[in-house]
N, C-alpha and C positions, 0 to 999 in steps of 0.2 A: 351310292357310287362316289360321291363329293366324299365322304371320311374315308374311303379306300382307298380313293389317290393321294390324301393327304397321309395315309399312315405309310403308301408304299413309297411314296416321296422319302419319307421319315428313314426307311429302312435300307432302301438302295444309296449304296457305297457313291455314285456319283451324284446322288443330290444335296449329298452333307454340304454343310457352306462351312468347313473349317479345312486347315492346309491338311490336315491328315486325315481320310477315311476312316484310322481306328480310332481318330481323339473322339468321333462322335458317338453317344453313347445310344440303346436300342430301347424302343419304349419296355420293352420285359423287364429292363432294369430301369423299375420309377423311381429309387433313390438317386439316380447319374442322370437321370433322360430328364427328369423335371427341372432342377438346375440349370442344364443346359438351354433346354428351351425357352427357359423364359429367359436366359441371355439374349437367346435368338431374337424371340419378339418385343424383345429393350424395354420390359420388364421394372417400374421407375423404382425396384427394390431389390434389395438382396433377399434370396431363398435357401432355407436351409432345409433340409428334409432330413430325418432324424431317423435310423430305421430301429425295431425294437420286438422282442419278439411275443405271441401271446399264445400263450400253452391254451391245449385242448381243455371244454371241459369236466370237472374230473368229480363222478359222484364222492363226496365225505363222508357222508353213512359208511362206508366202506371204511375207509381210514378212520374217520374219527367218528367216533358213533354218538359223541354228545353233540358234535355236530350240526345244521339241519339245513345249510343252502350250499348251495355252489360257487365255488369262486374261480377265478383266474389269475392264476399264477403267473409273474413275471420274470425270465428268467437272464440275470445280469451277463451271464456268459453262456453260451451255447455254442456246441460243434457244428450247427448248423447255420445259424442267422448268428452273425455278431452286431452287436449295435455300432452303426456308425454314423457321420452327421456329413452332408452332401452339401454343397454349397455351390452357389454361380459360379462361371468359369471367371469373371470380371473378377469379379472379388479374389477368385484364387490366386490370379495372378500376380495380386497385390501383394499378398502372405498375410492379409491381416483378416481374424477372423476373431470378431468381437460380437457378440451375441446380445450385448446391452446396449447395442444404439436404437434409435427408433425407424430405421431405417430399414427393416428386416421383416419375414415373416417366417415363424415357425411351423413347419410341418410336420406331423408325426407317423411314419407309414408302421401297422402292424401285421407281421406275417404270424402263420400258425408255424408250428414245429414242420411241417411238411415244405415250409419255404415260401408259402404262395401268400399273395398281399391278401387279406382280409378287411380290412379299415383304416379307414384318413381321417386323422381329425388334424384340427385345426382351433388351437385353444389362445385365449388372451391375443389377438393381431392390435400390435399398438399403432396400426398404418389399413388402411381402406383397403379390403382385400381386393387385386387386381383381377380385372375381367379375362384380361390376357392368364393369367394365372388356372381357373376355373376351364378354360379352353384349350391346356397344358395336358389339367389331369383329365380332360375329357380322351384326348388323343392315347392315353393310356391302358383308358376302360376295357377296349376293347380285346386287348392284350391279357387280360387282368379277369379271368372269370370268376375264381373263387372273392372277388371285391365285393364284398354285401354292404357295410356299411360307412356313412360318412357322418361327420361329426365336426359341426364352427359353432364355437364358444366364446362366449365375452367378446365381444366389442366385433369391431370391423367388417362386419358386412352389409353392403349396397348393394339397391337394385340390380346394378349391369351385374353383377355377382353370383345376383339370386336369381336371375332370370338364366343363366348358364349353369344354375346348377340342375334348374328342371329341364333341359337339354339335354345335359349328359342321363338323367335320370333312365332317357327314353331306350340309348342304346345300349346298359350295360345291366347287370344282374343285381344292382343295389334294391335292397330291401328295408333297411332301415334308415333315417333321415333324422340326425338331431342338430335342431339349429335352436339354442337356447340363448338368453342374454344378448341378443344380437337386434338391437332395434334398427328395423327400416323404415324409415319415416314416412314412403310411399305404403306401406303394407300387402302389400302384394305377394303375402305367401301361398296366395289359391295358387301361384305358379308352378307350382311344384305337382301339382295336383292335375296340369292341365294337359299333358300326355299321357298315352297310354306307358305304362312301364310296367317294374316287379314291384313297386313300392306296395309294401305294408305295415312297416308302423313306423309314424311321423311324429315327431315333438317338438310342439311350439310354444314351450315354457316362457315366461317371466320376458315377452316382447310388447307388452302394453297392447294386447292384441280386443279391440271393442269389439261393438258389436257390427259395426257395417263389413268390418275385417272376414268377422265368423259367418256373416251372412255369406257373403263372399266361398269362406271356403265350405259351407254347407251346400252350395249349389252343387259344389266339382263331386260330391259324393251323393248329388240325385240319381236315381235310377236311369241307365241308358249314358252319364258317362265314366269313361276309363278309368277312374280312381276306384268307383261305387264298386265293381268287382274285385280289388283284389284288395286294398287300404284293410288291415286287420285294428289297429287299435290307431288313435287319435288322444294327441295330450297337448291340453289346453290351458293349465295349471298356471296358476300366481299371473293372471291377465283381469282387465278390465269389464269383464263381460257381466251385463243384465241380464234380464227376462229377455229381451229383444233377442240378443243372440243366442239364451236357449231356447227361445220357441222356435228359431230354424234352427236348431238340430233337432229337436223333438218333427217338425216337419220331414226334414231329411228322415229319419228313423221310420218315418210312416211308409217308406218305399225301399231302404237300402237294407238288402239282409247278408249284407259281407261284415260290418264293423262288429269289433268282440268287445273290444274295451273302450269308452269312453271317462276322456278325466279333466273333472271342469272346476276339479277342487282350488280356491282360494281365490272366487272373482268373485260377486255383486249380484248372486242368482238369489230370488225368495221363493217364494211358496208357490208363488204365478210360473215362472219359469221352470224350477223341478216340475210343477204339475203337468208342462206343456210336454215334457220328455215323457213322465210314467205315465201317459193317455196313450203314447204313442205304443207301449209294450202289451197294452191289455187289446182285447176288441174295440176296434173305433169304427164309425159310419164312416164309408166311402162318399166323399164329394164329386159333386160333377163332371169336374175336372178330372180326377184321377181316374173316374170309369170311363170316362174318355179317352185317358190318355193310354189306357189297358188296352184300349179298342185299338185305337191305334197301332199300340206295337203289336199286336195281336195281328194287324193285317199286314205291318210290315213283313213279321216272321214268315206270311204264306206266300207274300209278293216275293220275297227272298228265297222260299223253297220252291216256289213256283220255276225262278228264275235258274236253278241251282239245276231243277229236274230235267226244267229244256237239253240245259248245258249236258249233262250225261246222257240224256238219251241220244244229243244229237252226233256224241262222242263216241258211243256205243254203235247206233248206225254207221257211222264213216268208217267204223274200224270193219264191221259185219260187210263191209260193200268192200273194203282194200281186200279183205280173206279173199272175197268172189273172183275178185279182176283176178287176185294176182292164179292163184289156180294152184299154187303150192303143195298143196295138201293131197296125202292120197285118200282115197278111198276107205281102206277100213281106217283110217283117224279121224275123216270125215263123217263115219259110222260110228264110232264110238262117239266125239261128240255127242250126236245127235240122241245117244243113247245115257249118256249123263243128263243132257240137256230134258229130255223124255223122264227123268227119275226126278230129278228137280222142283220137275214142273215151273219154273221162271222163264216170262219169256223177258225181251228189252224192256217193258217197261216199268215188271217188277226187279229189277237189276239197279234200272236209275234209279228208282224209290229207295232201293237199298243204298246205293252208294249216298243219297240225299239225305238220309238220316246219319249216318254216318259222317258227312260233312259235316252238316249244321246241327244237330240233332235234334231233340224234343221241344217242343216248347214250352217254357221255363218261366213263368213270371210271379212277382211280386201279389198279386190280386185272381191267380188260376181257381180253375172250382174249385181245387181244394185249402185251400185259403179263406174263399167269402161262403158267410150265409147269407139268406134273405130273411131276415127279421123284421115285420111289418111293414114292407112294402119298401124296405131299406135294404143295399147292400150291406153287410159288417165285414172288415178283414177282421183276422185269428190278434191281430197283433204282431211286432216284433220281437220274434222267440233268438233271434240272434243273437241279440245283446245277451252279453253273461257277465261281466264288469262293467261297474258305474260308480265313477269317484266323484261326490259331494261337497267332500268338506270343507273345512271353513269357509260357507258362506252365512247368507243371512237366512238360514230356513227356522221353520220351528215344528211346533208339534202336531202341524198340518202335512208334512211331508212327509211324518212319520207314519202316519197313518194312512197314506196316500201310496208308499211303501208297502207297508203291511199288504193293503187292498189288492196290490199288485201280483205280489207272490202270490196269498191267496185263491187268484185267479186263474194264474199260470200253473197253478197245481191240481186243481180241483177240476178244471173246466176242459184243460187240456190233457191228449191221449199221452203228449212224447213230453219226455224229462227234456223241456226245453226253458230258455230263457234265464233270470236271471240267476246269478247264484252266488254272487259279489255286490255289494252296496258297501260303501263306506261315507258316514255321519257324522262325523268326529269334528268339533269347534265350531257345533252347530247351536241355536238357539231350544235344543231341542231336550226333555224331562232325563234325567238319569235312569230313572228304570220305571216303564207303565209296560198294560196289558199289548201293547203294539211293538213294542219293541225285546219284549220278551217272545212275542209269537214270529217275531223276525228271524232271531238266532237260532229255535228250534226250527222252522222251517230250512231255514240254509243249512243249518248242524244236519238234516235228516238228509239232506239233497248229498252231503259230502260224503257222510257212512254210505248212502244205500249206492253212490253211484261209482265205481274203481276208476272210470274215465276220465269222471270230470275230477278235478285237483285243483282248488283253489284255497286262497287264503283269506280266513274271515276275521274282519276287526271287531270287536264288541262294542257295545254300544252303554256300559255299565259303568259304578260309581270307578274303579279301579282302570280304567279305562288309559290315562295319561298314564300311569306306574306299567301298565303293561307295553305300551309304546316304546318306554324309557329303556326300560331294560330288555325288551325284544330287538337286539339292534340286529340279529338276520331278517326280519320283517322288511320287505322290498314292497316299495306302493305302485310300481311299474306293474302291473299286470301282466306286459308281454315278456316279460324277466320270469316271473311265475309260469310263464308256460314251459320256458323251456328248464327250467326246476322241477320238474315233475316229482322226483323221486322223493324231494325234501317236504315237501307241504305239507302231508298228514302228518309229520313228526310237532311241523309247526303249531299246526294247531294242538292239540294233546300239550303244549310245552306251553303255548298260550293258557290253556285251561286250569292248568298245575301251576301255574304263575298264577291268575287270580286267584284260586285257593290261596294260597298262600301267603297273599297280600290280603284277602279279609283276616283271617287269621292272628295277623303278625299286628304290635301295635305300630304307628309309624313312629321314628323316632321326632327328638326335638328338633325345629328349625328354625333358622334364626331369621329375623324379618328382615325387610329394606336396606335401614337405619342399621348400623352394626353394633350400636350401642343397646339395641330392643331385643328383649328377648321372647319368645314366643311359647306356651306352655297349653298343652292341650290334654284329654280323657279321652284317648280313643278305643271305641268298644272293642271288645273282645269277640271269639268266634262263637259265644253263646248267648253275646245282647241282643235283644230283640231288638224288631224293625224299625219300633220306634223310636227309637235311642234319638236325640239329639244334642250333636255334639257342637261347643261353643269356643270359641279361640280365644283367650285374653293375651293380649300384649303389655309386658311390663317393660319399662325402662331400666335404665343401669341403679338407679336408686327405689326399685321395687314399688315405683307405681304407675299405676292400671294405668294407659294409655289411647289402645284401643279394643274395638268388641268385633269379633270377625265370625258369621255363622258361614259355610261356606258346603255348596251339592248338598242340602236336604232336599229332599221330595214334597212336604209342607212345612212353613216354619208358619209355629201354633202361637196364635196372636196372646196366648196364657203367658207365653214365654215374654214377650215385649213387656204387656203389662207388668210382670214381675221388676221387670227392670226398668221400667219408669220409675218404682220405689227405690232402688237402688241408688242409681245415678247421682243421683243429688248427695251422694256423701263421698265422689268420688273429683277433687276437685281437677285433674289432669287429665283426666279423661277427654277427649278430642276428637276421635273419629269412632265410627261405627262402620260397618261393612258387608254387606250378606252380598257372598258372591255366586253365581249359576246354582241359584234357588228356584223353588216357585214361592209366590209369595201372591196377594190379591190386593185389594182399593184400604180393606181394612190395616193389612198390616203398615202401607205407606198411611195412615193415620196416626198408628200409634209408634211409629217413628218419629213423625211430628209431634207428638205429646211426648216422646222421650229427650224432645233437642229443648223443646222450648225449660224444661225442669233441669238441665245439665249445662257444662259445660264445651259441649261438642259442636264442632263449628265446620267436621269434613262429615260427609254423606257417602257413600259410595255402593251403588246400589249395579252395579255393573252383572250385565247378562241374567236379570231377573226382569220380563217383559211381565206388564199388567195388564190384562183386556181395558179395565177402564184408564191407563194410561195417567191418573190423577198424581203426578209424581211436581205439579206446580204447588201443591199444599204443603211441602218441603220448604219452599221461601217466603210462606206467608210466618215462619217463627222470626223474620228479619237476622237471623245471627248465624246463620250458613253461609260459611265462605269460600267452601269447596263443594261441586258437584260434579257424582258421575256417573253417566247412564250410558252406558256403552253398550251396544247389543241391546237394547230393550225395545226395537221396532218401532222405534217412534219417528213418528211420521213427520205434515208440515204442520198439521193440524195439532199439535202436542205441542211442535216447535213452537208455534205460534204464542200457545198459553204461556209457554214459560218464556217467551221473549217479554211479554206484555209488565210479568214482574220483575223487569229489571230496568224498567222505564227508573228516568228521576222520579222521587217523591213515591217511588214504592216501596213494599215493605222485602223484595231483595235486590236492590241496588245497589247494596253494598254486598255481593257474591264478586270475587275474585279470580275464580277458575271455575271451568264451565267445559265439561269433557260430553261431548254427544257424537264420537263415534262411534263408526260401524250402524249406522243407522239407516231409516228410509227418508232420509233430509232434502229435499228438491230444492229449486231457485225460490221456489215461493214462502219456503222455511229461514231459508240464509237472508231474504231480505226483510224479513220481521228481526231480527238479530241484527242486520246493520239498521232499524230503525229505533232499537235499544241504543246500539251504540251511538246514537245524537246526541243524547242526554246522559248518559251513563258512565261514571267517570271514574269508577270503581275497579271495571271485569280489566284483570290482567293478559288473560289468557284464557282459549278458546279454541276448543280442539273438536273439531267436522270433516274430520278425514273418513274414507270410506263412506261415503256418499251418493248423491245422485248430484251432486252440484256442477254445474256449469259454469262457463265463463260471464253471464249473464248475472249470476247469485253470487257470485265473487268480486264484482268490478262492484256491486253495490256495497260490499262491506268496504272495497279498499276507497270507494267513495267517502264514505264516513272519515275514514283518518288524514283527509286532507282537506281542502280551505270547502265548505258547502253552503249555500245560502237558507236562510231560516226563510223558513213557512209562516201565514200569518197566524197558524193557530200553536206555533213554537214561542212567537212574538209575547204573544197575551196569555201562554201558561208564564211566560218569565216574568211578566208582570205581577201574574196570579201570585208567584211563589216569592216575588217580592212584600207583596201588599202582605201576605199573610205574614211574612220577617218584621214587617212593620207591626203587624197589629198584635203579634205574639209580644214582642222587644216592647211596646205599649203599656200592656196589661200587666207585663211582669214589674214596667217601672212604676204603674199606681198601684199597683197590688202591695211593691216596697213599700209605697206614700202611706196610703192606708192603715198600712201594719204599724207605723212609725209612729202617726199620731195616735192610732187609738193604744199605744204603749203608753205614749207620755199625758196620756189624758188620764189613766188607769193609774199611775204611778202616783206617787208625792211630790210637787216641786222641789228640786236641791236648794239649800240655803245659799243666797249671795251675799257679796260685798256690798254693803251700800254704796251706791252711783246716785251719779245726779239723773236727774230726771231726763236732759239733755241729751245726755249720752246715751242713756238707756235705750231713747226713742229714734237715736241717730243708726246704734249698734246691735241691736238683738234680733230686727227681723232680717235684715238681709242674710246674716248669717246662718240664721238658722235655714232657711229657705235654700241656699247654696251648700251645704254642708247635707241636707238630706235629697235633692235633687243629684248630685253628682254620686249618692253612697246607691242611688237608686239606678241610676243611670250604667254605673259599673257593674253592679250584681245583675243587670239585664243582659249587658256585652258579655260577662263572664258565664252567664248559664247560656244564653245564644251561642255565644259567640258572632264572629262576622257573617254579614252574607258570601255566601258560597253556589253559585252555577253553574251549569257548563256553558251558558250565554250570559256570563257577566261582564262586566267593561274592560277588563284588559284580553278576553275571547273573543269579541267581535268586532268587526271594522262597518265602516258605511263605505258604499263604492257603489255609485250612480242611482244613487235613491235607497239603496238594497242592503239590508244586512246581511253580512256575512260570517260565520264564525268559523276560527281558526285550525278547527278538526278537532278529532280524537286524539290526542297524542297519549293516553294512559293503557291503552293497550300496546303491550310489547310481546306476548308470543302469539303465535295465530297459525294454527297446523289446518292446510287442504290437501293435504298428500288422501292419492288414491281417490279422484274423483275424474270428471270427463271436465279438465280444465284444456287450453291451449294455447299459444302463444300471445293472445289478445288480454289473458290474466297477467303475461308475464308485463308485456307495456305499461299495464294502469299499473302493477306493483313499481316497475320501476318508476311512475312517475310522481306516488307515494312515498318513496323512499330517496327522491330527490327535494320533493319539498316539506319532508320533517327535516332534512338536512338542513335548511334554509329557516323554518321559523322555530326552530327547537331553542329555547331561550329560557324555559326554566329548567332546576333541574330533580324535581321532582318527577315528573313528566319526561320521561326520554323518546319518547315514539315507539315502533318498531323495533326490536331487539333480532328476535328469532323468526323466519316464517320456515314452514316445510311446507315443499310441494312436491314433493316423489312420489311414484306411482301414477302420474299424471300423461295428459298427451302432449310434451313438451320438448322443445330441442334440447341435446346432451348437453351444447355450447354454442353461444349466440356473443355479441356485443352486449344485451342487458344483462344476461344471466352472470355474464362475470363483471358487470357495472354493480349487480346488488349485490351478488356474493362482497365483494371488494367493498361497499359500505360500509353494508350491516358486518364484517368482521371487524373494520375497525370502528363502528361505535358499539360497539360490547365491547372491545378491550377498554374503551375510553368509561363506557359503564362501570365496568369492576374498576378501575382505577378512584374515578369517584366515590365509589361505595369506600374502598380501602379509605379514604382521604378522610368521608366522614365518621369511618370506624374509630379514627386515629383523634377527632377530634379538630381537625382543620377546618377551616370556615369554605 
């Protein structure tokens, strides 16, 4: 009643509050009506509403037949909508209409060819969208039936915003919901979810959305509320989410059988969490709880028919006693009735029954007989056969999911009567084999599901070596699932063109490409369409003067430890040679062995062993060759217990202390990983750079690291290794100068005396021994310093201070890049950094040692713009320029 008075308010001539009844304009026309109003409600921004037109859409098989999706056309002139751009009535009167202040918000209404508004979006707001604003287009909705969907992009929306958009959600006919790029710091996107509406598919792309978020909006799609029946698809993509948050939507899935597509591709999910969702698809035992909660609704629906049947029957009699009274009726109509009513056979109370089913109808649930067995003394549901799209990828799974996969389908085909469940999986930039027994019985299984079924039309990605090349050049391939629905016609084309593309990419050799470095050239032997399976192929990178560089094997299925060995003999004639590289291999303990027998016989000093995980994880036998100064393990599962190992060798006085980069993203890294690596970095004075993004890291495992690069007090058993590594400078610098003595006199003992000048006796005995004694002590004494050299620690005397009893030394200052982007950091990381990056400011005095150069923390849960954030950014810019300025200074030779 409250939105009818306000829209009739809107539309009666004498409630306008302008001098002219026609200047005001009517919500039907939301390019003039929206302008206006939020003049009305003093709106602290200019509005511009842009109108634009969007053609029907139009199957291309028809027209173009090489064709295979659907597109929408944009049409710049049209007889019917012409694009124009509406602005406040303030602003108008001004005459100035400048579209580049920050002052403004862009809106874009699109009609179809028929004229009627179909979608608002609302893209880049460089200003806080107003709530007043949200509350505008709400008064419009109602006007507005063909409006299905809305669309805010990049930047600018808050709470008050987002909470009036799932308001309006409730009273207009929107079905689609995309709010991407748009972080709210509260997170509170269940709100959208928390009325009854038409909402069915919602996209909550790249909003840093965790796991308390997802918990959150996993509840609003439990069974019994408003969303759980009609939400069709759910897009969760490039957000922060672990196993936490997919084990409640795997819970959700145990009871909600409306969702079609779920898309959780590019968070922080492993093996644990896919598992928690595909248990949810097969047969699972019913818990306590939920055969409880069965019971429940189970009595609600009969308290509810109960209450329903009262109602008609008693509606039925009052009407059957008004016939009596009133006495209307004659005689033979009063006989015919009776003589329908006699054919029928119904009397009142099978009428309300019927009208009661017809109301409410059947009863309908999640866990009905025909859903559960009883299998030993346990209930089972069937599974959730709803789900038919499930997007994965890139996360951190492996060859456990795949399998986990497999088992699924499997089940849902074999066990089950109805072609139901999945028929869409996508794996893609997973830790997962290029091609095994599980992932080939996947493709054929979904391949069989798309021939045999006309209905269902989906698009399948593979799972094979050729798998990126297909991606690349499929660019009609859409990963929206609910885009493929309403594509129907194109997708069998798609796949058959996908199919003919692999062909054709085994086939074809690839051509040459050029590496990194633009001066490298890269040269490969890639098999033909008749090499066998075994073939393994080898990448050598040569430089602009034709030598070897580096060794790149990269997607074998096994690389054969025959092969390394071969090239341990190799190596050693190959003096340029520098890195080596096996990329999304399998590979085992043996071959990270004879890698290590290949570094220590060569001259290679980068590793990179990226997206090739090891069961036994022995990837610390790498820095026992001491001459690796680059590592990289990215994707290889390693844990904190891994981390741990390889922290341990980068202590002082080990044999990899002197590694310089240290790449361990995309990993399963916790607090208790990062702080074995800031207890390296105590002693460590080597590691430039350190990269642990995509993580499990906290603000807790990060404040330990940026503890390390600033003033910390030593430990007593820090105290007496520096002692230790003293005494031993001492006793080495010792040996080496009597070991000179030694050699010196038993030369001159072995030798013949040289002939002298006669001297006097006097002099002889004044002048020959001191000198000889000073003349072989000092020759000794220098050949010590010079093979030594000086003492060197990270607790030597100009590193540490005393302050109230206590040593303390002066931090890390030899790290300078340091990457946590994409972990579960928050503002509490952001203060220790800035107070890191205040006091390297303060004792940076040599300059060898800069501090701090570079850090990234994007992807994190952090404010967009704060006081410190632009205190570090403002730094750390200008000491890198001060860096390169120096570097130039000493390129040039200036002191």
């Amino acid at each position: 009643m409250n939105r009818e008075n306000e829209t009739k308010q809107l539309t009666e001539p004498k409630r306008v509050s302008v001098k002219s009844a026609s200047a005001a304009p009517k919500p039907l026309d939301f390019d003039a009506f929206i302008p206006w109003i939020c003049d009305e409600f003093a709106v602290p921004c200019e509005i511009y509403v842009t109108r634009k037109l969007q053609a029907d859409y139009i199957s291309t098989t028809v027209a173009n037949p090489r064709s295979t999706s659907k597109s929408l056309t944009l049409h710049a002139d049209s007889n019917k909508v012409d694009e124009k751009v509406y602005k406040s009535t303030s602003q108008k009167s001004n005459g100035n209409f400048n579209k580049f202040t920050n002052s403004f918000i862009s809106i874009n209404a699109w009609y179809d060819t028929k004229g009627r508004l179909v979608e608002i979006t609302i893209i880049g707001s460089p200003i806080e969208i107003p709530r007043k604003l949200i509350i505008a287009i709400s008064l419009c909705v109602p006007f507005h039936p063909s409006l299905s969907k809305i669309t805010i992009r990049k930047r600018g929306l808050r709470l008050p915003a987002l909470y009036e958009v799932g308001k309006l959600l409730a009273h207009s006919n929107i079905t689609e919901v995309f709010i991407e790029d748009c972080y709210v710091p509260e997170g509170s996107y269940d709100l959208l979810l928390e009325r009854a509406c038409n909402l069915k598919h919602l996209s909550l792309r790249r909003l840093y959305i965790n796991d308390a978020i997802c918990i959150r909006i996993a509840k609003r799609l439990d069974v019994g509320e408003p969303a759980s029946k009609t939400l069709l698809t759910l897009d969760l993509a490039f957000n922060t989410i672990t196993d936490v948050g997919a084990k409640a939507c795997g819970e959700t899935l145990r009871t909600n059988r409306c969702l079609v597509h779920l898309n959780l591709c590019s968070n922080k999910i492993t093996d644990i969490g896919a598992d928690c969702i595909l248990n949810s698809l097969i047969m699972f035992p019913l818990t306590i709880e939920e055969v409880r909660s069965a019971k429940i609704r189970r009595f609600e629906y009969f308290i509810k028919k109960i209450a329903t049947f009262n109602k008609n029957e008693q509606l039925l009699i009052s009407r059957r006693e008004e016939e009596k009274i009133s006495g209307s009726e004659s005689k033979e109509r009063k006989k015919n009735k009776k003589q329908s009513l006699n054919k029928t056979g119904q009397t009142i109370t099978q009428l309300a029954e019927k009208l009661t089913l017809e109301e409410i109808g059947d009863f309908v649930d999640v866990f009905d007989s025909s859903q559960i067995h009883y299998i030993n003394k346990v209930l089972h549901c069937n599974g959730n056969l709803r789900l038919t799209s499930l997007n994965l990828a890139y996360n951190n799974l492996t060859y456990i999911t795949v399998r986990k996969v497999y088992n699924t389908l499997l089940f849902q085909r074999n066990n089950l009567d109805k072609l139901e469940g999945l028929v869409r999986v996508v794996l893609d930039g997973n830790n997962v084999p290029n091609d095994c027994r599980e992932i080939e019985g996947i493709n054929n299984i979904l391949s069989k599901i798309i021939s045999d079924i006309d209905t269902k039309q989906v698009y399948l990605q593979d799972q094979l070596v050729c798998n990126t090349t297909q991606l690349k050049s499929g660019k009609n391939a859409k990963n929206d699932f609910y885009k493929a629905l309403k594509q129907q016609e194109g997708v069998k084309r798609r796949i058959s063109m996908a199919l003919s593309t692999k062909r054709e990419i085994a086939s074809t050799p690839e051509p040459v490409q050029q590496d990194d470095v633009g001066s490298s050239i890269e040269t490969a032997t890639q098999p033909s369409s008749t090499t066998s399976i075994n073939t393994v192929t080898i990448y050598s990178v040569y430089d602009t003067y034709n030598c070897l560089t580096e060794i790149r094997l990269e997607r074998l299925k096994n690389v054969p430890r025959v092969l390394l060995q071969v090239m341990r003999y190799l190596v050693p004639y190959y003096k340029n040679l520098t890195r080596i590289s096996i990329i999304n291999s399998k590979i085992d303990a043996a071959i990270i062995h004879e890698i290590s027998n290949i570094v220590r016989v060569s001259t290679i000093t980068q590793v990179h062993l990226d997206r090739t995980p090891v069961n036994e994880a022995n990837y610390a036998i790498l820095l026992d060759t001491s001459v690796i100064k680059s590592l990289s393990l990215t994707r290889c599962n390693i844990n904190d217990d891994v981390c741990e190992i390889i922290a341990s060798k980068l202590h002082m006085s080990t044999v990899g202390e002197k590694l310089s980069l240290l790449n361990l993203s995309s990993n399963h890294i916790t607090d208790l990983g990062a702080k074995s690596l800031a207890a390296a970095l105590r002693t460590n004075r080597y590691l430039r750079y350190i990269n642990i993004s995509d993580n499990h890291i906290t603000d807790d495992g990060a404040v330990s690291i940026l503890n390390v690069l600033m003033e910390f007090p030593l430990t007593d058993f820090e105290v007496l290794h520096k002692k230790e590594r003293y005494f031993t400078y001492l006793r080495n610098k010792q040996s080496l100068y009597l070991k000179y003595l030694e050699r010196r006199s038993s030369a001159e003992i072995s030798s013949k005396p040289p002939k002298r000048k006669k001297i006097s006796a006097r002099k002889e005995k004044e002048t020959q021994q001191p000198s000889m004694l000073n003349d072989d002590s000092m020759r000794a004494k220098l050949l010590a310093e010079q093979i030594l050299g000086p003492f060197v620690d990270p607790f030597q005397a100009d590193c540490i201070k005393r302050t109230d009893d206590h040593l303390y030394c002066i931090g890390n200052l030899a790290l300078s890049h340091l990457n946590m982007s994409y972990n579960n950091l928050s503002f509490i990381m952001v203060k220790a950094l800035k107070d890191v990056v205040t006091y390297q400011k303060g004792i940076r005095k040599v300059r060898t040692h800069n501090g701090l150069i570079k850090v990234v923390v994007d992807g994190n849960n952090l404010p967009i713009q704060c006081e410190e954030m632009n205190f570090i950014n403002d730094l750390l810019g200008r000491k890198n320029l001060e860096f390169v300025r120096l570097s130039r200074g000493f390129s040039r030779g200036m002191p």
